[in-house]
FIDREN-81259 format. One record per atom (N, C-alpha, C, O): x, y, z. Coordinates in Angstrom, 1 decimal. Each point is the difference from the previous one (the first is absolute). Layout:
N
X  Y  Z
...
//
This chain:
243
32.0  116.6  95.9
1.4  0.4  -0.3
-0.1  1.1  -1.0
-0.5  -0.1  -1.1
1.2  1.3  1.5
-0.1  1.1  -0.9
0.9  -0.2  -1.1
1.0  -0.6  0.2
-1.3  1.1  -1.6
1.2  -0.5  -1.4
0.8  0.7  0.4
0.0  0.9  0.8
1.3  -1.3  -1.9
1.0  0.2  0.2
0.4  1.8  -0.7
-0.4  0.5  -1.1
1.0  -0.1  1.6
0.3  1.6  -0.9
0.5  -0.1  -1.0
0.7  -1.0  -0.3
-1.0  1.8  -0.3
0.8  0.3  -1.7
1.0  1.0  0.2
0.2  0.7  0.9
0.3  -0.9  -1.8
1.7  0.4  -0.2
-0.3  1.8  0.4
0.7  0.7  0.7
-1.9  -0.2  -1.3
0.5  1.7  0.7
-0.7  0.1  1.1
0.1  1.1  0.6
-1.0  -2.2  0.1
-0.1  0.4  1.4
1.2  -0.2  0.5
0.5  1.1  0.4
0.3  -2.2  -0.3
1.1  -0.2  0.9
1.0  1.5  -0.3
0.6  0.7  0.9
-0.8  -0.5  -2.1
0.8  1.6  -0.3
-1.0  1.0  0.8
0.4  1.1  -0.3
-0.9  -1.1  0.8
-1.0  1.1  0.6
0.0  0.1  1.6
-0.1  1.0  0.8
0.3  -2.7  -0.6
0.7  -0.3  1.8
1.3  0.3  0.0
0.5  0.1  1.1
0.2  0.0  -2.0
1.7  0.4  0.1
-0.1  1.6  0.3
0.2  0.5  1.1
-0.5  0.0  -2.1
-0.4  1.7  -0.1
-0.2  0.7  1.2
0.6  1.0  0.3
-2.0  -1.9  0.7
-0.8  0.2  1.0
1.1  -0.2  0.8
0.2  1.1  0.5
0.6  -1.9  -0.1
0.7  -0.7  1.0
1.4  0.9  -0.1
0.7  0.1  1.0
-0.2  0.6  -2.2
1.0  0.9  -0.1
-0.3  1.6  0.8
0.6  0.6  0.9
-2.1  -0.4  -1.7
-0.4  1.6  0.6
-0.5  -0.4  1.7
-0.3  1.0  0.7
0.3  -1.8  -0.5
-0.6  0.0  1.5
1.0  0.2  1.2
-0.1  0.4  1.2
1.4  -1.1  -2.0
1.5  -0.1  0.5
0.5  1.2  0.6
0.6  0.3  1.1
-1.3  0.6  -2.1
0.8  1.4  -0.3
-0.9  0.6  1.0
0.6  0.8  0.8
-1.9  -0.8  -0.7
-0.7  0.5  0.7
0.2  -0.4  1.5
-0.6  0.7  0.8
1.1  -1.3  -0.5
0.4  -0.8  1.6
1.7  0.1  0.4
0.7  -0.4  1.0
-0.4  1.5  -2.8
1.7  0.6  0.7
0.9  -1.3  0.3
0.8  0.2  0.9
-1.0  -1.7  -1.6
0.7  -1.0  0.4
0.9  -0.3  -1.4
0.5  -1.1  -0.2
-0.3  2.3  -0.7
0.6  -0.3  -1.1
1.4  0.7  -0.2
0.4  0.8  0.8
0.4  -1.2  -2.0
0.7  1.1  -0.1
0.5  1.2  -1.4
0.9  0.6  -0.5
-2.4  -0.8  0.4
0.4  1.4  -1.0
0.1  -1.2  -1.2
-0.9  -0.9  0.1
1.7  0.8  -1.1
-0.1  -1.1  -0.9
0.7  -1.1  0.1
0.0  -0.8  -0.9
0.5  0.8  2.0
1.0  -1.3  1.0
-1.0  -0.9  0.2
-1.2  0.3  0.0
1.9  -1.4  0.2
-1.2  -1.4  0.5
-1.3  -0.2  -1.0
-0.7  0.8  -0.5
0.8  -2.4  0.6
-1.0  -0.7  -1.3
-0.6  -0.5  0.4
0.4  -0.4  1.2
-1.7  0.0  -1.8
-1.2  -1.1  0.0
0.0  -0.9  -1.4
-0.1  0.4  -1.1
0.1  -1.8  1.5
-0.1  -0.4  -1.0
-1.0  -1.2  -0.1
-0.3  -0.6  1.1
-0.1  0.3  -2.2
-1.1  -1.2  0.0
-0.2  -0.8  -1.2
-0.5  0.4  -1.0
1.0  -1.7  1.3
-0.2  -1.0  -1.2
-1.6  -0.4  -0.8
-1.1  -0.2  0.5
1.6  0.2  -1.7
-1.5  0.0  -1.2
0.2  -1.2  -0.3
-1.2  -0.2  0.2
1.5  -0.5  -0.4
0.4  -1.1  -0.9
0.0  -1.5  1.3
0.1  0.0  1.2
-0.4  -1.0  -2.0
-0.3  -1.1  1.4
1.6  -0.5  0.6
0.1  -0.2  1.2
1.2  0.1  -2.5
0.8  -0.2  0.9
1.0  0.9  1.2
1.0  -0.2  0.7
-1.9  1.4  -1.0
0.6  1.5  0.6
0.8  0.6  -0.6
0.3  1.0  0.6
0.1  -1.1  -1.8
1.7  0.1  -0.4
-0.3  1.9  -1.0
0.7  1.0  -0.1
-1.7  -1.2  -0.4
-0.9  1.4  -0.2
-0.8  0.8  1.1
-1.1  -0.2  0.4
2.1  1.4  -0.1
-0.8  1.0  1.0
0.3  1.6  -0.1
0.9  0.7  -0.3
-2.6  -0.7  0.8
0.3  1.5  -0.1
0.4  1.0  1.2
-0.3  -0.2  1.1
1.0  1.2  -1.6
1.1  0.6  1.5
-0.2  1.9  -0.6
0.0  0.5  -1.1
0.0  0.1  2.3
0.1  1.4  -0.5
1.6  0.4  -1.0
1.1  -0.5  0.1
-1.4  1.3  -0.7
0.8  0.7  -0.9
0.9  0.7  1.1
-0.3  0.3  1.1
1.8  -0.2  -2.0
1.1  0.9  0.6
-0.3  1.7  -0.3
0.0  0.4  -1.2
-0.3  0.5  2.5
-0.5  1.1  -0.4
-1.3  0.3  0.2
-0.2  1.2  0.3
-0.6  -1.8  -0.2
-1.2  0.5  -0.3
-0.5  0.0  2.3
0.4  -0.8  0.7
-1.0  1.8  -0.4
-0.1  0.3  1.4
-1.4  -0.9  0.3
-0.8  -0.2  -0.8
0.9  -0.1  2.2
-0.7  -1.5  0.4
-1.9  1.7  0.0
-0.9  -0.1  -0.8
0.9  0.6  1.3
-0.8  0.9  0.2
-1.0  0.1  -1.4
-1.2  0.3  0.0
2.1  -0.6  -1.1
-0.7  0.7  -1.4
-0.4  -1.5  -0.9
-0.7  0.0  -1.0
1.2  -0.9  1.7
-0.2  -1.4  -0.8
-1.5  -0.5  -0.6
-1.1  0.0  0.6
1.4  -0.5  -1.8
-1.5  -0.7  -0.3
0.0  -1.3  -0.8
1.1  -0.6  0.2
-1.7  0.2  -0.8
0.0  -1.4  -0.1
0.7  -0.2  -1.2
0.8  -0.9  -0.1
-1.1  1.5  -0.8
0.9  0.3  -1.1
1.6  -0.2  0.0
0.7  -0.9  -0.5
-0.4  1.8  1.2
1.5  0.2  0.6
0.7  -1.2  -0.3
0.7  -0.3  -0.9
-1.2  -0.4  2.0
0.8  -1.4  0.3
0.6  -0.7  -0.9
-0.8  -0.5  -0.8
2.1  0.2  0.5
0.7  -1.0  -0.9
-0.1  -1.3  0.2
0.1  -0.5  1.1
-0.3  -0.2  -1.9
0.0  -1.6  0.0
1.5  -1.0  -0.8
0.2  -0.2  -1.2
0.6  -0.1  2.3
1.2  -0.4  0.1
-0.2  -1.4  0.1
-1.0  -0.5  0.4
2.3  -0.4  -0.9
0.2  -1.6  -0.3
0.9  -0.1  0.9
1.1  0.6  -0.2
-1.1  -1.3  1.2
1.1  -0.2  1.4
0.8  -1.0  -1.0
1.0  -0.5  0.5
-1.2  0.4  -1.4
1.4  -1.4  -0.4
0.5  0.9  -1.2
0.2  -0.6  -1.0
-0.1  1.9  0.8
-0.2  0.7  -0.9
0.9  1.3  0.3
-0.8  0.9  -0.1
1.9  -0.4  0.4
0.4  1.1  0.1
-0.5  1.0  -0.6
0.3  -0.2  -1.2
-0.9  1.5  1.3
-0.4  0.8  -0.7
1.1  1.1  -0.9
1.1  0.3  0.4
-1.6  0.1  -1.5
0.7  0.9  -0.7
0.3  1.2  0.3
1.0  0.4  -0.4
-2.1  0.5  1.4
0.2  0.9  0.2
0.4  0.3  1.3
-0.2  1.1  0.4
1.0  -2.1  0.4
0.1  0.3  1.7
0.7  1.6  0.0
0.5  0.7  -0.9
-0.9  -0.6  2.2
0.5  1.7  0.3
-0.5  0.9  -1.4
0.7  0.8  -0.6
-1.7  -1.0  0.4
-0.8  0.8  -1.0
-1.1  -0.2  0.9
-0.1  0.6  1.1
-1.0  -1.5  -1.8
-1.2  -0.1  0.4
-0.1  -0.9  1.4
-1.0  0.0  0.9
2.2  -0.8  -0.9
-0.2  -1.0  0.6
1.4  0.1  1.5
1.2  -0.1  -0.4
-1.3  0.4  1.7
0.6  0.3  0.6
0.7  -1.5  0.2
-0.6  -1.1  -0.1
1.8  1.3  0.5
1.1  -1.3  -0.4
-0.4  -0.7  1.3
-0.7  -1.1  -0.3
0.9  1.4  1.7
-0.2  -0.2  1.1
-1.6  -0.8  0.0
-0.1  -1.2  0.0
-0.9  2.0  0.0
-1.1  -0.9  -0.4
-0.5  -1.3  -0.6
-1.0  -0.8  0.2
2.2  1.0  -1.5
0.0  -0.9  -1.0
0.5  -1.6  0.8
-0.7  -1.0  0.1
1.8  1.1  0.4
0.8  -0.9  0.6
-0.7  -0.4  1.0
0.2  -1.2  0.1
-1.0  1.5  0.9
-0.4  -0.3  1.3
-1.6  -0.7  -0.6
-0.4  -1.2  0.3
-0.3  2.1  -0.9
-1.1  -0.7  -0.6
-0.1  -1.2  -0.8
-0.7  -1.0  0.0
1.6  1.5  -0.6
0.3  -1.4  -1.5
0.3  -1.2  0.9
-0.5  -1.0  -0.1
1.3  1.2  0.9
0.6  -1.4  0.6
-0.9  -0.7  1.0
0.1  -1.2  0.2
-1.3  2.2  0.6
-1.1  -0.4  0.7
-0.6  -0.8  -1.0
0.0  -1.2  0.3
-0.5  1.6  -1.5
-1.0  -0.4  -0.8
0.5  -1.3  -0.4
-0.8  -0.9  -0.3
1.9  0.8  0.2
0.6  -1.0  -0.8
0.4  -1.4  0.7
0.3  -1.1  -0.5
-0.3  1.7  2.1
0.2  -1.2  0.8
-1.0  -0.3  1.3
0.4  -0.8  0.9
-1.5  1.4  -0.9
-1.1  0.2  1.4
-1.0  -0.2  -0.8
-0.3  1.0  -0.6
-0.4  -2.2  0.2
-0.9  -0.3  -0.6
-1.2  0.4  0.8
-0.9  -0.7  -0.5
0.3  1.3  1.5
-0.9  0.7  1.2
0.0  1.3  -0.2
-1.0  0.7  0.1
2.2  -0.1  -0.3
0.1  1.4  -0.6
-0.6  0.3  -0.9
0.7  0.1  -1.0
-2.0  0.2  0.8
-0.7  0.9  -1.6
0.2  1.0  0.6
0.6  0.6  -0.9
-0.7  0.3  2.0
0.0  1.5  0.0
0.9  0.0  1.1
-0.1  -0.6  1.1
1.5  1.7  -1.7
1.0  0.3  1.0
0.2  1.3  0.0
0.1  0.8  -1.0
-0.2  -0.6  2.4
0.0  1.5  0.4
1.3  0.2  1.0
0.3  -0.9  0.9
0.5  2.4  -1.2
1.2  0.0  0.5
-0.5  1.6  0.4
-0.5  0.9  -0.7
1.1  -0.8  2.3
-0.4  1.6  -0.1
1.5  0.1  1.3
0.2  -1.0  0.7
0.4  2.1  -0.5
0.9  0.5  0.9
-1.1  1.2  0.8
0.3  1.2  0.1
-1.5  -1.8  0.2
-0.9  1.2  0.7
0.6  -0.1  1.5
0.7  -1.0  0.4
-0.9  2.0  0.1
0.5  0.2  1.4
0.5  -0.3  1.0
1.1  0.4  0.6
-2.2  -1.2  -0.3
-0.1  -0.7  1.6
0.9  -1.2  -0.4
1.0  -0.3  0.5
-1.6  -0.4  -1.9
0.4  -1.5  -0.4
2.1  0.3  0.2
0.8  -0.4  0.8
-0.9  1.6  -2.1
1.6  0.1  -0.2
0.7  0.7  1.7
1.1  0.4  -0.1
-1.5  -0.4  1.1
0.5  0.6  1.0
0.1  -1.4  0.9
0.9  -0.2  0.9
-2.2  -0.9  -1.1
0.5  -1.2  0.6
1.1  -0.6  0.1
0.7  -0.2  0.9
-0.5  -0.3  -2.7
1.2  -0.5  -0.8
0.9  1.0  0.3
0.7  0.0  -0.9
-0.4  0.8  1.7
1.6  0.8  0.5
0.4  -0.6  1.0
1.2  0.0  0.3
-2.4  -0.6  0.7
0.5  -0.5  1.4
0.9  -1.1  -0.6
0.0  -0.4  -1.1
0.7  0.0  1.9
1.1  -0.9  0.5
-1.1  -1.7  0.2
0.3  -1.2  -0.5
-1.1  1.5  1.0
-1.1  -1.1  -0.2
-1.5  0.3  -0.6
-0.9  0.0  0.8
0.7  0.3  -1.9
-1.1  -0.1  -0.7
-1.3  -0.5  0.3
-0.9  0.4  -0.7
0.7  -1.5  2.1
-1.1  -0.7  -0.1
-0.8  0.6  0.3
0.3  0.9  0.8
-1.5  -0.9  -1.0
-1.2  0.5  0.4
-0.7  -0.8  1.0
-0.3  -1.2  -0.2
-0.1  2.2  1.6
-0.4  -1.0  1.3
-1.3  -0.3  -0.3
-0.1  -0.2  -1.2
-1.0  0.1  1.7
-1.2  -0.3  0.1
-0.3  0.4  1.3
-0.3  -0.7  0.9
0.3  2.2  -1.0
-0.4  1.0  1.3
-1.3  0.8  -0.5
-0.3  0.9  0.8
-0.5  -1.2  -1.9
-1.4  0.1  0.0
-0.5  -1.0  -1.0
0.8  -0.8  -0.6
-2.3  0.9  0.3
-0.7  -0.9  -1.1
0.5  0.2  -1.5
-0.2  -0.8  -0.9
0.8  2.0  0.9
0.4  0.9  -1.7
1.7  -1.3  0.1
-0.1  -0.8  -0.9
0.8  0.8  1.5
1.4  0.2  0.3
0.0  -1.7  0.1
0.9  -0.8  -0.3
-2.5  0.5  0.8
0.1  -1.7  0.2
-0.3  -0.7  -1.6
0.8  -1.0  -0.2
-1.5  1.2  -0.8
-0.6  -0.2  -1.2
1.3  -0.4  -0.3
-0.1  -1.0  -0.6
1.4  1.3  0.8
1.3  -0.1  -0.9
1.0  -1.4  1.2
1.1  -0.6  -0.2
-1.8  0.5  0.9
0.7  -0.8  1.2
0.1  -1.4  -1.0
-0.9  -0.3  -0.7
2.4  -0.5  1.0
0.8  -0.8  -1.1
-0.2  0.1  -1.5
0.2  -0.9  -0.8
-0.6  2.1  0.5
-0.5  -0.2  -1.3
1.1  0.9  -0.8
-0.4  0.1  -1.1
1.5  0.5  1.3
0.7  0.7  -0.9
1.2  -0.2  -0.2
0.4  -0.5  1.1
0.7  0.5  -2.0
0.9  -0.7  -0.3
1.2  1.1  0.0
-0.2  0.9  -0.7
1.2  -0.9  1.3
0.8  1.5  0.1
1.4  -0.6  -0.8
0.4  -1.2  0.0
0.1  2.3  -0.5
1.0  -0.2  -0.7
1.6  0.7  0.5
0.2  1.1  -0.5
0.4  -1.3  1.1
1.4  0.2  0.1
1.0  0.9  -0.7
0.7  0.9  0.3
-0.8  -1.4  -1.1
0.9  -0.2  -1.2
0.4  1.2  -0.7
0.9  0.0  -0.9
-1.8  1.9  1.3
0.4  0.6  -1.3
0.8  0.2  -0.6
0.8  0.2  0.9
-0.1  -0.1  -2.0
1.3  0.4  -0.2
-0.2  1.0  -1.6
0.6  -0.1  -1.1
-1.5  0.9  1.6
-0.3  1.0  -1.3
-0.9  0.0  -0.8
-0.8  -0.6  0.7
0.1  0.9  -1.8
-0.9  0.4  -0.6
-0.6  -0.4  -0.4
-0.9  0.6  -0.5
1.1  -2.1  0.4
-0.7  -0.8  -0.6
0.3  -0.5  -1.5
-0.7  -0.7  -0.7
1.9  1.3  0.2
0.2  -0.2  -1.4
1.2  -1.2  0.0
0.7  -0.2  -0.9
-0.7  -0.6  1.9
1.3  -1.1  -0.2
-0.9  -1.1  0.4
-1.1  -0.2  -0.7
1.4  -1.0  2.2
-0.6  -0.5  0.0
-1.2  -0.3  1.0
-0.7  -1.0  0.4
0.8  2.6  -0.1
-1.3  -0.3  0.8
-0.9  -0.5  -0.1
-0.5  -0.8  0.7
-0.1  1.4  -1.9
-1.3  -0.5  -0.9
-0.4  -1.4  0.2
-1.2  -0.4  0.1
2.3  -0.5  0.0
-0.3  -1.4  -0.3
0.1  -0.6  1.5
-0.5  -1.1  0.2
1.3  1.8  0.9
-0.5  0.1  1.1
-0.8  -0.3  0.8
-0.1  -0.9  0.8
-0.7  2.0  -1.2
-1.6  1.1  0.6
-0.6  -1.6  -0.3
-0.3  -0.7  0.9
0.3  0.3  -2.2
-1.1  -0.9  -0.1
0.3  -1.1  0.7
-0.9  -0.7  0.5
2.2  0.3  -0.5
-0.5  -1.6  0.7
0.0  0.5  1.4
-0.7  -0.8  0.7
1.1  1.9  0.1
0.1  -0.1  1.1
-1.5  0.3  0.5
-0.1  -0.3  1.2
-1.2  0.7  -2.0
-0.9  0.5  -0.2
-1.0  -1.5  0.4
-1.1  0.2  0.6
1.4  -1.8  -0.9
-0.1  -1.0  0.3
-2.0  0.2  -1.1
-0.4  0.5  -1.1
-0.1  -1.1  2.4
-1.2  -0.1  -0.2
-0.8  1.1  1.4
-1.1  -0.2  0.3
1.8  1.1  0.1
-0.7  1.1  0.7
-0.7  0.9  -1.4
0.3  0.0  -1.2
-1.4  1.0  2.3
-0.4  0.9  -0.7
0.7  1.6  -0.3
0.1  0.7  -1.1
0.4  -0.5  2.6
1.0  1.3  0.3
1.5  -0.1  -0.2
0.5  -1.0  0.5
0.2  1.7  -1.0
1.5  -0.3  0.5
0.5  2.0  0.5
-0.2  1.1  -0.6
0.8  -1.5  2.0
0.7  0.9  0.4
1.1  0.5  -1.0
0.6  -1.1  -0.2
-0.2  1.7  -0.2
1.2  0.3  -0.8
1.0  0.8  1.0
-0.4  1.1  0.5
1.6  -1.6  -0.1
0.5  0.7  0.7
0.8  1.1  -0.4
0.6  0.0  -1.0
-0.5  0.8  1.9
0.3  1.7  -0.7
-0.3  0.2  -1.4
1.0  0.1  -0.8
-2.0  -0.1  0.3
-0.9  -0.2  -0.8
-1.4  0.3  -0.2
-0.2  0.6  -1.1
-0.6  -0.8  1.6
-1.5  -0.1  0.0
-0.7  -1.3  -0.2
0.5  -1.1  0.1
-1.8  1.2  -0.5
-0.9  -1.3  0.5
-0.4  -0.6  -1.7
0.0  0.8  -0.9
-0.2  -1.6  0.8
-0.7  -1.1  -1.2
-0.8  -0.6  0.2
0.5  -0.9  0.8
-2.0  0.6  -1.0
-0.5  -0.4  0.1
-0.7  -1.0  -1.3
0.1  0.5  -1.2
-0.8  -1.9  1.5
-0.6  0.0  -1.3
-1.1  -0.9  0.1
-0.2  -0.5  1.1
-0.6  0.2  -2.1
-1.5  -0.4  0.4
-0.5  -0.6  -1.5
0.5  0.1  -1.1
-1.5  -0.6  1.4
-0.8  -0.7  -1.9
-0.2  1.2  -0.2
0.8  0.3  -0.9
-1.6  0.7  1.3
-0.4  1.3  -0.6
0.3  1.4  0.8
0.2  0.3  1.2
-0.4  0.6  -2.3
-0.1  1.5  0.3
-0.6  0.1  1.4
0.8  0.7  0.7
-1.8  -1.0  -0.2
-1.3  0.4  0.9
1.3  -0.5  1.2
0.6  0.8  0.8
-0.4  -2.0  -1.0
0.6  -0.8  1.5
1.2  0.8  0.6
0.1  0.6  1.0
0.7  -0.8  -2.2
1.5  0.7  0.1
0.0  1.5  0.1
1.1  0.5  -0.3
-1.9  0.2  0.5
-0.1  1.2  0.3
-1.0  0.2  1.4
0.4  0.9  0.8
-1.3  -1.5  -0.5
0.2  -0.3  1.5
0.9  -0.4  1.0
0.1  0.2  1.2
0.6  -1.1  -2.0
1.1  -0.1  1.1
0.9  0.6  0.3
0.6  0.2  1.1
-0.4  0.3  -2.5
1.6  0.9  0.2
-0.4  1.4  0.9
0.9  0.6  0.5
-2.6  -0.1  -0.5
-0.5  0.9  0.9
-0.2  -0.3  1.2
-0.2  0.9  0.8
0.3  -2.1  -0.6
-0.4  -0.2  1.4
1.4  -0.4  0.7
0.0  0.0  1.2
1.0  -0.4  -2.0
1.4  -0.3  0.2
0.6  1.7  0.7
0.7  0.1  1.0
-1.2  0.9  -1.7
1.0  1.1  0.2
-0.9  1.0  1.3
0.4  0.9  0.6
-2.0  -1.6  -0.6
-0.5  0.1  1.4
0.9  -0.2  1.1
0.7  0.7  0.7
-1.0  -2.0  -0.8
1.0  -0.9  1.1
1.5  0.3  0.2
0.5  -0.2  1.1
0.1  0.6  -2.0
1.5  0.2  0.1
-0.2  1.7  0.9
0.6  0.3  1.0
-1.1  0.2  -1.4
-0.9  1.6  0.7
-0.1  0.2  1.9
0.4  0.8  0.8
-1.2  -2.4  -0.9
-0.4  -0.2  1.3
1.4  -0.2  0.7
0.4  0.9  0.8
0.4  -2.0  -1.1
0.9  -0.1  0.4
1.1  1.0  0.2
0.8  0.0  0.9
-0.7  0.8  -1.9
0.7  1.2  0.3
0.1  0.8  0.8
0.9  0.6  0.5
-2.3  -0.6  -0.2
-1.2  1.6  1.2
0.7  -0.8  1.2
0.7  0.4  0.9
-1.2  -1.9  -1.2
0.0  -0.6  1.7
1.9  0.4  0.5
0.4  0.7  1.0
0.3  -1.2  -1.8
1.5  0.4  0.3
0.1  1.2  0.4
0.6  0.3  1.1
-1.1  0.4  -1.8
0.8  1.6  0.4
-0.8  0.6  1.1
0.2  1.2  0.2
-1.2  -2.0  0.6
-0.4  0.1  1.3
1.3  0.2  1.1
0.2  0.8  0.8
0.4  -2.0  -1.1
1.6  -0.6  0.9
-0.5  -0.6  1.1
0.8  -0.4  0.8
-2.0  0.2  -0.6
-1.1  -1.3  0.8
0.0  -1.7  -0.5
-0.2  -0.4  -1.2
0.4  -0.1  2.0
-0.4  -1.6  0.1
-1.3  -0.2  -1.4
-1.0  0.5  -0.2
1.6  -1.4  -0.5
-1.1  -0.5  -0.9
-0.8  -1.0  1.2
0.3  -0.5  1.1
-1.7  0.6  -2.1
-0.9  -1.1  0.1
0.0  -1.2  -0.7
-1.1  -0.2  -0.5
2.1  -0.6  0.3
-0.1  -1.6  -1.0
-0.7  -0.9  0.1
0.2  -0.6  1.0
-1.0  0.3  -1.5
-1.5  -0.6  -0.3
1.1  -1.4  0.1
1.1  0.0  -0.5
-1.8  -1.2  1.4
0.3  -1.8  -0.5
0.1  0.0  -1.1
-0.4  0.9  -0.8
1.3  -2.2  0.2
0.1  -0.9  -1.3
-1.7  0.1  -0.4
-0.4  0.7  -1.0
-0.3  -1.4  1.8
-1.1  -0.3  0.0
-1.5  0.9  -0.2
-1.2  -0.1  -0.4
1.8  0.8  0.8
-1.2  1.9  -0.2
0.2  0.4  -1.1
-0.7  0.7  -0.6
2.2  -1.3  0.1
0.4  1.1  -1.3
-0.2  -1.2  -1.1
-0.2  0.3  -1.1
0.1  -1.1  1.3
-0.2  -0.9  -1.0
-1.5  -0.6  -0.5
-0.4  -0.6  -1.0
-0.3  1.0  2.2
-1.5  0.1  0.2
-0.4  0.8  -0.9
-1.0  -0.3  -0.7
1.6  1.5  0.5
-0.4  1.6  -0.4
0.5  0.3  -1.2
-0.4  1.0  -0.7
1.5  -1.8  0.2
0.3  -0.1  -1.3
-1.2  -1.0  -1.2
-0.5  0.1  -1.1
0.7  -0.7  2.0
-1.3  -1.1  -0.7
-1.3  0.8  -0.1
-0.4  0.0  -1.2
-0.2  0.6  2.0
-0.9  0.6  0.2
-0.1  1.2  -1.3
-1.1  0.4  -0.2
1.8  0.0  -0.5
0.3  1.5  -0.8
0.7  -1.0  -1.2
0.3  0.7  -1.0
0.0  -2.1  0.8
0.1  -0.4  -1.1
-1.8  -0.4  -0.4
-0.4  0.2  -1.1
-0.4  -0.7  2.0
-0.9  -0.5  -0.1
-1.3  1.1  -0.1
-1.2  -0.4  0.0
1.5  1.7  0.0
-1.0  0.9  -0.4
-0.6  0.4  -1.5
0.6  0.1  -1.0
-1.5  0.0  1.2
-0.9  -0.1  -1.0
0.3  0.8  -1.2
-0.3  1.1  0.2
0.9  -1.2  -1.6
0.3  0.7  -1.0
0.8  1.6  0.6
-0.1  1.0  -0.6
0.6  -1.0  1.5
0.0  1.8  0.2
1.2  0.5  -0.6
-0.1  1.3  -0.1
1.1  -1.9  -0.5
1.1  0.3  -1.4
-1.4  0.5  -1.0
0.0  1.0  -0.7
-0.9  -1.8  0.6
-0.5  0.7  -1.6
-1.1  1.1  0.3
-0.2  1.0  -0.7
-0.3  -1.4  1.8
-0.3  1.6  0.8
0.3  1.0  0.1
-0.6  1.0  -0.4
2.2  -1.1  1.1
0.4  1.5  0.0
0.4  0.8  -1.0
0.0  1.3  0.0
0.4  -2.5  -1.3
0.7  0.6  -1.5
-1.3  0.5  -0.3
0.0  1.3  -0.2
-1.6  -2.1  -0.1
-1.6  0.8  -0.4
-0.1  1.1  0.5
-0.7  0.8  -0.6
1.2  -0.3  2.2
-0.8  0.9  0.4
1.2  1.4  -0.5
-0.5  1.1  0.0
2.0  -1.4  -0.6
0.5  0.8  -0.2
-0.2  1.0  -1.4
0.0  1.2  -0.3
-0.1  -3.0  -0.4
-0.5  0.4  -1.2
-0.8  1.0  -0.1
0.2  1.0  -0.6
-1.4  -1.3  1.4
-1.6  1.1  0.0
0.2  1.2  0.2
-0.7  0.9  -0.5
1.8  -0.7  1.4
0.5  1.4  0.3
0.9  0.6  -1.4
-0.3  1.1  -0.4
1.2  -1.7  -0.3
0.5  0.4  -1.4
-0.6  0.1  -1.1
0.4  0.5  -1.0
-1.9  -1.5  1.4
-1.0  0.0  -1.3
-0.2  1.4  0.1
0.2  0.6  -1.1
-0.6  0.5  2.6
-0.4  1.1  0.0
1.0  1.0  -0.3
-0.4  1.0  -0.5
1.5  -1.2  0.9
0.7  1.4  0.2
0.9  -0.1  -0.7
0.7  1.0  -0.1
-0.2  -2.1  -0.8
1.2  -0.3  -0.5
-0.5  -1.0  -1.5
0.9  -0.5  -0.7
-1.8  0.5  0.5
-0.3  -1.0  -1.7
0.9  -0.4  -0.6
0.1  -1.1  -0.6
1.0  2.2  0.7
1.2  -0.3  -1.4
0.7  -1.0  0.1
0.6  -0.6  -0.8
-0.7  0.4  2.1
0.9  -1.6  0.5
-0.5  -0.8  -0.8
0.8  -0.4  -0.8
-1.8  0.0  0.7
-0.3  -1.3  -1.2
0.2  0.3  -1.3
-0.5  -0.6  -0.9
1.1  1.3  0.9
-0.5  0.1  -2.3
1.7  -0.6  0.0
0.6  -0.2  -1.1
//
């Protein structure tokens, strides 16, 4: 069993997992948060700053906020919207240590359809088969009661569709919750390409896709894989992300 990380690695997998965002163009400029609980009952997490661009992020950066705690500086340091959607994850999804919220592309062009679901028309598209929780409900920004919403509708899944909205994902750690939410906006990708063919899908059985989700929960560490091999690449070309 490998130990557990210390408080500025986990700042160093945030950093890593912000500039990689930006690098894969699934971000928006200083829109959309990551956040990740420090503390055992979650209620302490750290989340990017209001302002600061997902591209230039480092570990430092990161604010460490009290979900039972309104902050002093919202709409300063602290974007209001973030604040509310996170705080209320943290505060009521005890499975949520790392929540990731992005309006990337493919995900935010799903959540426009009229039906949201995601088929299981390949192995990427199947990984998510009964596993995501879609939400209804938008009704603005997140600053009333969505927040409180998002979370219970959020149940005990890992993904939640956000409708007209974008995607949330969340996980024990950095490493997981950022494979998914990558492999989520894969899959939403796929499904898009296959549509705008205007051809007959291919829908995989209950049974194929449920096979195949299992299959890709049960793979070997590759959440802390893909976050190491990114890291290695920012160790080289990018260092500043950790300080």
């Amino acid at each position: 069993m490998s130990a557990p990380l210390t408080h500025i690695e986990h700042r160093r997998d945030m950093a890593a997992a912000f500039r990689w965002t930006a690098r894969l163009d699934m971000h928006e400029g200083i829109a959309n948060h990551y956040s990740l609980a420090v503390s055992d009952d979650g209620a302490q997490f750290l989340m990017n700053p209001y302002g600061r661009h997902w591209s230039k992020m480092r570990a430092s950066d990161l604010v460490e906020l009290d979900a039972n705690r309104e902050p002093t500086d919202l709409g300063d340091r602290v974007d209001p919207t973030a604040w509310a959607i996170h705080g209320a994850i943290h505060r009521k999804v005890p499975h949520a240590r790392c929540v990731m919220h992005l309006h990337s592309k493919y995900a935010t062009a799903l959540s426009c359809l009229k039906d949201p679901t995601l088929p299981p028309i390949d192995q990427t598209t199947m990984r998510f088969f009964n596993r995501v929780a879609i939400d209804f409900g938008f009704d603005g920004m997140g600053l009333d009661d969505e927040a409180e919403r998002l979370a219970t509708i959020l149940g005990n899944r890992s993904v939640m569709m956000m409708g007209q909205h974008g995607v949330l994902v969340v996980a024990p750690t950095v490493a997981q919750a950022f494979d998914e939410i990558y492999y989520f906006e894969k899959a939403a990708q796929n499904y898009i390409v296959a549509l705008s063919t205007g051809r007959e899908l291919n829908i995989a059985s209950d049974d194929v896709a449920e096979k195949t989700a299992r299959q890709w929960a049960d793979y070997p560490s590759a959440g802390q894989k893909h976050l190491a091999a990114i890291r290695d690449l920012l160790d080289e070309e990018e260092p500043e992300y950790a300080h």
